[in-house]
C-alpha positions in Angstrom: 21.6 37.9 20.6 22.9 35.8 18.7 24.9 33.1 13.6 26.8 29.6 14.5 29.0 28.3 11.9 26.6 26.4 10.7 24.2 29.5 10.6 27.2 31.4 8.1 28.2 33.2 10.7 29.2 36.7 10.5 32.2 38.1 12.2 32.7 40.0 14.7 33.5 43.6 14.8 35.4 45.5 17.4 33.4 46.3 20.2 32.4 49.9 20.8 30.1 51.3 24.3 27.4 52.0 21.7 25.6 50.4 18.8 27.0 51.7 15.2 23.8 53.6 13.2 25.6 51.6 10.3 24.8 48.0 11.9 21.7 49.7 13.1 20.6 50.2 9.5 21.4 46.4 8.5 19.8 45.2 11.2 16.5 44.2 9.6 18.2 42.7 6.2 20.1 40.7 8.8 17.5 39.6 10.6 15.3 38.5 7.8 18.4 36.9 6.4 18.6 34.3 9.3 14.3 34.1 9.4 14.7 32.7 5.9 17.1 30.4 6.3 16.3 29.3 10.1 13.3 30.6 11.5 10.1 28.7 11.9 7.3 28.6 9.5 5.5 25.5 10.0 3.6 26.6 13.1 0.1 26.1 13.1 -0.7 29.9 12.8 1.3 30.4 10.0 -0.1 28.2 8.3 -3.4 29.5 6.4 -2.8 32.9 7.6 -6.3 35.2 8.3 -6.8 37.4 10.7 -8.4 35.6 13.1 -5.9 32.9 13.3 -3.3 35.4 14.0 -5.6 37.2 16.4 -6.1 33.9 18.6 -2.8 32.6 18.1 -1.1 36.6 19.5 -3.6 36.7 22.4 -2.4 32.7 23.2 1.4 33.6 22.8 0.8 36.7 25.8 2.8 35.1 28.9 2.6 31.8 27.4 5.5 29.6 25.7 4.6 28.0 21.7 4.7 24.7 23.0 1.8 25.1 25.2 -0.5 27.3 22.8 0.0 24.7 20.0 -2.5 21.9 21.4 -5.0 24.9 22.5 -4.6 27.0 19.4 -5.6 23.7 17.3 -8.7 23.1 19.9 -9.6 26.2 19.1 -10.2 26.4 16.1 -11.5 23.5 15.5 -14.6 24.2 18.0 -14.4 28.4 16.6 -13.4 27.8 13.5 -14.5 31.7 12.7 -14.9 35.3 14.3 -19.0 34.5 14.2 -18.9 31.0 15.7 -17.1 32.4 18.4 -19.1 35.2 19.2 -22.4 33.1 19.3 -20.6 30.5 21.5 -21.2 30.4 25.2 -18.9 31.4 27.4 -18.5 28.6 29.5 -17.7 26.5 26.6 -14.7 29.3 25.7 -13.5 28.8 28.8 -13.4 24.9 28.7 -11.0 25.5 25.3 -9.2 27.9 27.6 -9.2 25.5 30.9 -5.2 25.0 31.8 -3.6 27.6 29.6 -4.3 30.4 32.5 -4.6 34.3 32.9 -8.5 33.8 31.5 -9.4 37.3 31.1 -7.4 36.4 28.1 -10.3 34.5 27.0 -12.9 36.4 28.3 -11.8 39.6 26.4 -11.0 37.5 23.5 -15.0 35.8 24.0 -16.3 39.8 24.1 -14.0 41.4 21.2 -15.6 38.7 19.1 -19.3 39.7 19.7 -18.3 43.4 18.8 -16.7 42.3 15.6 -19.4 40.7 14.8 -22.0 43.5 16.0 -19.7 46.4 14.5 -17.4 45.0 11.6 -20.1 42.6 10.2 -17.9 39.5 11.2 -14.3 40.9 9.7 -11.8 41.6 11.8 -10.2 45.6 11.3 -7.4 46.0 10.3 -5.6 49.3 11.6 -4.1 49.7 14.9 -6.4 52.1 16.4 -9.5 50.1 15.5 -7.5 46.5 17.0 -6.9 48.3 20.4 -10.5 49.4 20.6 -11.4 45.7 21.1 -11.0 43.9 24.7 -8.0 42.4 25.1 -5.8 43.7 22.4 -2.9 46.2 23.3 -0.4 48.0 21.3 2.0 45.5 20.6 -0.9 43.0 19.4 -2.6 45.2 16.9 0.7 45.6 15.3 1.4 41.9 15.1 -2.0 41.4 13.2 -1.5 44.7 11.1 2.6 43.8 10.1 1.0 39.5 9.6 -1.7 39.8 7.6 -1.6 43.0 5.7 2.5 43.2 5.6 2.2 46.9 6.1 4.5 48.6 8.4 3.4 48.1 12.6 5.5 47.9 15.1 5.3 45.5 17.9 7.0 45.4 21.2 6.1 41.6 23.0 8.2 40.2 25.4 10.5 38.7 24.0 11.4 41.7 21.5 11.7 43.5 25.3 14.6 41.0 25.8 16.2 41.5 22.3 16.2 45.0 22.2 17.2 45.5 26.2 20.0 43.2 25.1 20.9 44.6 21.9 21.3 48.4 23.3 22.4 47.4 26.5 19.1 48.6 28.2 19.6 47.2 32.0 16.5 48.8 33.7 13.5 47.1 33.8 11.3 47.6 30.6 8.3 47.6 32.6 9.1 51.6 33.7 7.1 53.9 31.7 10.5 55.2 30.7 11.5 52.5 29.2 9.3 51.4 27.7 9.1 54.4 25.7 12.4 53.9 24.9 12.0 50.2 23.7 9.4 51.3 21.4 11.1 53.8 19.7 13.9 51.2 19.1 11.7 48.9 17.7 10.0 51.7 15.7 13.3 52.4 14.1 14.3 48.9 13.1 11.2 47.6 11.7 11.8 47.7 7.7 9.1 49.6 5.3 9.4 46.1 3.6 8.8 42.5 4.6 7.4 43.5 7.4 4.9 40.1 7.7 8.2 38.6 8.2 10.3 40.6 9.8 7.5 40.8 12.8 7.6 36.9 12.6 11.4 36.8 13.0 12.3 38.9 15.5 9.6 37.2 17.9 11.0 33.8 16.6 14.5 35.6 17.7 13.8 36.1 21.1 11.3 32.9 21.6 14.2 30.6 19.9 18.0 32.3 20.5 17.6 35.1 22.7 15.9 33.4 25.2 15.4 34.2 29.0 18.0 31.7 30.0 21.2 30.0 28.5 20.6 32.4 24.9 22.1 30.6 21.9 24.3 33.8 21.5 26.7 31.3 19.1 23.6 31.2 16.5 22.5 34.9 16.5 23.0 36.9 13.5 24.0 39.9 15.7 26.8 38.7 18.1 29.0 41.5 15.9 27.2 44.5 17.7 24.9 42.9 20.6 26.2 45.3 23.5 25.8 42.8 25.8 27.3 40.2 24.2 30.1 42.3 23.2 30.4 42.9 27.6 29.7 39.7 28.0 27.1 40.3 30.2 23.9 38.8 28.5 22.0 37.5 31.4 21.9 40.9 33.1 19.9 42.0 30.3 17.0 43.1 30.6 16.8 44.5 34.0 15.1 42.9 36.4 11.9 43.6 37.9 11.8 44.9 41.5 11.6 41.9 44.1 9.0 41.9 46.5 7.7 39.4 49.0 3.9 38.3 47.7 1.8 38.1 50.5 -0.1 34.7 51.3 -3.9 34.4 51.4 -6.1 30.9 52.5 -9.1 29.4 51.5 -10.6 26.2 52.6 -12.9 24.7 49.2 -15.4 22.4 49.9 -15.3 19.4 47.8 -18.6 18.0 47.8 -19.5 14.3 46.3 -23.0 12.6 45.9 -23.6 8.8 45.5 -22.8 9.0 42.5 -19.2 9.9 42.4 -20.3 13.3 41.0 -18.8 16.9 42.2 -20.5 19.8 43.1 -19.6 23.2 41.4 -20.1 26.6 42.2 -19.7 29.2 39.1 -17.6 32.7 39.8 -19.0 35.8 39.2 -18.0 36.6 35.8 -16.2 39.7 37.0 -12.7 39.3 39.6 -10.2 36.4 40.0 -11.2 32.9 38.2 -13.9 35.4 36.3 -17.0 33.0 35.0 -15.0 29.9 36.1 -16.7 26.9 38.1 -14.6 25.9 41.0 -15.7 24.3 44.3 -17.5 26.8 47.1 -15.1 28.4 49.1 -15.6 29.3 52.7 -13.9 29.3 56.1 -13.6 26.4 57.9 -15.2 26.9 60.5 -18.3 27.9 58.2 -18.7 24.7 56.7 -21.7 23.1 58.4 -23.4 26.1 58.0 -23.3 26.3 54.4 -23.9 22.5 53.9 -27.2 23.5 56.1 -28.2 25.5 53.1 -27.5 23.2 50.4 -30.3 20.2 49.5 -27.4 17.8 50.8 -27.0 15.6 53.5 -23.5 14.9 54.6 -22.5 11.9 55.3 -18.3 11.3 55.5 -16.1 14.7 56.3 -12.8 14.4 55.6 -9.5 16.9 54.8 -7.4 16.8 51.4 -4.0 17.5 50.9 -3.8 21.1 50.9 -1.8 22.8 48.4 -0.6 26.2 46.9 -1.3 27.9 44.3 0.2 31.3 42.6 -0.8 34.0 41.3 0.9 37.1 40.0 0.4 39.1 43.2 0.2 36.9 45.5 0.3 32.8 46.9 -3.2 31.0 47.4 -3.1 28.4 50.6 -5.6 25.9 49.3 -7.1 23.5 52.0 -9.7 21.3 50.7 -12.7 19.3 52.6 -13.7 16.5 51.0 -17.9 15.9 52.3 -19.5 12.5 50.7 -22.8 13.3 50.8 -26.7 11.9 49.6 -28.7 14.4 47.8 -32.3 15.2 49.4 -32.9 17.4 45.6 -30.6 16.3 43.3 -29.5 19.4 41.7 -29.2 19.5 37.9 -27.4 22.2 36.5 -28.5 25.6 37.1 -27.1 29.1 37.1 -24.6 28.8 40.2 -24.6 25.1 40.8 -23.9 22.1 39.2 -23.1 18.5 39.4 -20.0 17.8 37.5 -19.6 13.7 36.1 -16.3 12.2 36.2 -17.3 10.1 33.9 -19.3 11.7 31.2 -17.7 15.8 32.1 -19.2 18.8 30.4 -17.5 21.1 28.2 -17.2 23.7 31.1 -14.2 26.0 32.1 -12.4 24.9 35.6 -9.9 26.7 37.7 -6.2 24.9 38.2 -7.2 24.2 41.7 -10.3 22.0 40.9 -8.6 20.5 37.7 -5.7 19.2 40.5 -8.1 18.1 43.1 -10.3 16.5 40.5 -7.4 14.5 39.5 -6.2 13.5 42.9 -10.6 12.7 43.5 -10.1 9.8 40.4 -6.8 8.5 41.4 -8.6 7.6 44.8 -11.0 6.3 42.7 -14.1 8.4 44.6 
């Protein structure tokens, strides 16, 4: 953690084994000191400031750096631009805003909590803590967020990167996702968040960790804390926080059929709305040796058979092994779009959400110009 010369910085003091209650108290003032004179405040979500901007914008930020939420954030609001336009959307075209920025339950829950706001809080987003992490999709640390942001009233929040300041601040070196913890995180973050300025104080110290105390190579020269970071003071910062147990993620496969008509058009299968890629279209997946069985029961006739490249993709728990068949194919019924099918145009595509996988093979399907 980390005040350069350029940021006035502040010297050092002699390093003790544990952090002084004295720089413990100063720690906000500090902190808000280097937000005002270096933090960010032009991004898109701090800008015209309601509670459902922040709401989007917090549930976008989840597992997911600023740079990337910035061109979905503006998307989305420009097709949501309230709580009720949301709710009364559908939810594949939620999903097609959501389509690349990944973990869609995100979505999903955010696509529910909206219809309940609407249903229960006549269209106005609450505004305590309790009532926030009744909603789908909106943990602790997230109703504080919105609470501290928009009402400046004292929440706490414990995001990831607060994780990594705190862990690095107090010199916590297990992993913060043990109950334990945890638990002790949040009643470090509990005790530094200020009575006052707390809007800003919640923006800084995320800005901290997203900015200087980053995951890798931290700006420790710019921090306004190198005086009593304990693991600065050891030297020791990228041991900080403690790492998550390894384990070997198993490997699954799935062969997706990637079926074509005459018309250069690509046949779609939508996901239950429940489970992995939840109300996703995505190409029908089967065993290989299944596929001229389940082309019997499609209103297709195949005509060329061919493999793709196959591919991996990853999840959190484990590693897909994509192979894709590529069957060209004239339609007997041309299917237009119905509940679990449809035919998806290259040229002229509908606002629909799409897994990674079919967004890469679709991709790979123009550049061979099929």
């Amino acid at each position: 953690m980390c005040f350069t010369t350029a940021h006035e910085k502040i010297l050092a003091e002699p390093i003790s084994s544990q952090t002084d209650q004295s720089d413990v108290a100063t720690f906000a003032p500090r902190l808000l000191h280097w937000f005002d004179n270096f933090g960010r405040k032009d991004l898109p979500w701090q800008q015209n400031i309601t509670p459902y901007r922040v709401w989007v914008s917090e549930i976008m930020l989840q597992q997911t750096q600023v740079t990337t939420v910035i061109p979905y954030f503006q998307r989305f609001i420009e097709t949501f631009p309230t709580v009720t336009a949301l709710a009364h959307a559908d939810q594949d075209s939620v999903l097609h805003q959501w389509t690349g920025l990944g973990y869609y339950a995100r979505a999903r829950n955010l696509h529910k909590a909206a219809w309940q706001i609407v249903t229960d809080f006549n269209g106005e987003l609450p505004l305590t803590v309790d009532e926030l992490t009744a909603l789908p999709g909106i943990g602790r640390s997230t109703a504080g967020a919105i609470v501290a942001i928009c009402k400046d009233e004292f929440a706490v929040i414990l995001d990831g990167n607060v994780k990594r300041v705190l862990s690095r601040y107090f010199a916590i070196d297990r992993w913060p996702g043990q109950t334990s913890v945890t638990n002790e995180l949040w009643q470090h973050a509990k005790e530094l968040t200020p009575n006052k300025r707390v809007a800003h104080y919640t923006q800084a110290i995320m800005d901290l960790g997203a900015t200087l105390c980053t995951r890798s190579n931290p700006d420790c020269p710019a921090c306004p804390f190198t005086s009593d970071c304990l693991a600065h003071q050891s030297d020791s910062i990228e041991s900080y926080p403690g790492k998550k147990p390894k384990k070997t993620l198993p490997t699954k496969t799935t062969c997706m059929l990637v079926i074509t008509n005459h018309d250069g058009e690509i046949m779609l299968e939508k996901r239950p709305s429940r489970g992995l890629w939840g109300g996703l279209w995505s190409f029908p997946e089967i065993n290989l040796a299944d596929i001229d069985r389940l082309l019997a029961d499609l209103p297709v006739v195949p005509h060329i058979k061919r493999p793709m490249q196959a591919f991996r993709h990853t999840f959190t728990h484990f590693h897909l092994e994509i192979t894709p068949i590529h069957v060209q194919v004239t339609a007997e019924e041309q299917m237009r779009r119905q509940d679990k099918f449809c035919w998806y145009s290259l040229t002229h595509p509908p606002s629909i959400g799409l897994t990674r996988p079919v967004t890469r093979i679709i991709e790979s399907l123009k550049e061979t110009h099929v």
